[in-house]
Phi, psi and omega in degrees: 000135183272122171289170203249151180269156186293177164265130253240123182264137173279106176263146179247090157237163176281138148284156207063037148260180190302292217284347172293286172358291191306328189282322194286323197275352166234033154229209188207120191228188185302312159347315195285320194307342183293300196304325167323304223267345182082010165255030161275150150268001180255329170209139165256152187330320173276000163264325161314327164315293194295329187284310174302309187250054177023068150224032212180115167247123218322131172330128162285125171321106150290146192296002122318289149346313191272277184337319182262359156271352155301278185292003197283315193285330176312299217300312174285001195270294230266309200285338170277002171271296201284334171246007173070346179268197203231137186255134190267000000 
C-alpha cells in the first residue's frame, strides 16, 4: 500500500539571496539528485555531504553557471508556453 505524499509547500524567496541560499543548503533538491545519485559530473556524493554540512564551501559561479541564471526566465517562459503549466 502506497502513503500518500505531503503536499508540496511554494517557499517564495529571491533567488540568490542569504535567506534562499539557507533554504537551500538545508534541503535537497533536484539540481541536486545527479550528484545523489553518483552520476555528476560536477559534484560527488561525498562533496555534496560536505556542502550540506558546511564543511565544504558552496561552488564559485562560472560563466556557464551566470548564463543559465541569465537565461532562467526565457527558459521558464518558453517550457510554460510549451506545456500550459506554470513554474513557482
Amino acid at each position: 500500500m502506497f502513503n500518500s505524499l505531503p503536499t508540496p509547500t511554494i517557499v517564495q524567496l529571491p533567488q540568490g539571496s542569504a535567506e534562499w541560499l539557507a533554504y537551500r543548503l538545508a534541503k535537497f533538491n533536484a539540481s541536486e539528485s545527479a550528484a545523489v545519485l553518483g552520476i555528476s559530473p560536477w559534484l560527488t556524493p561525498y562533496q555534496l555531504w560536505l556542502q550540506k554540512t558546511g564543511r565544504l564551501e558552496g561552488s564559485k559561479a562560472n560563466q556557464a553557471m551566470l548564463r543559465g541564471t541569465e537565461l532562467e526566465p526565457a527558459a521558464r517562459a518558453a517550457y510554460e508556453e510549451h506545456t500550459g503549466l506554470v513554474m513557482q
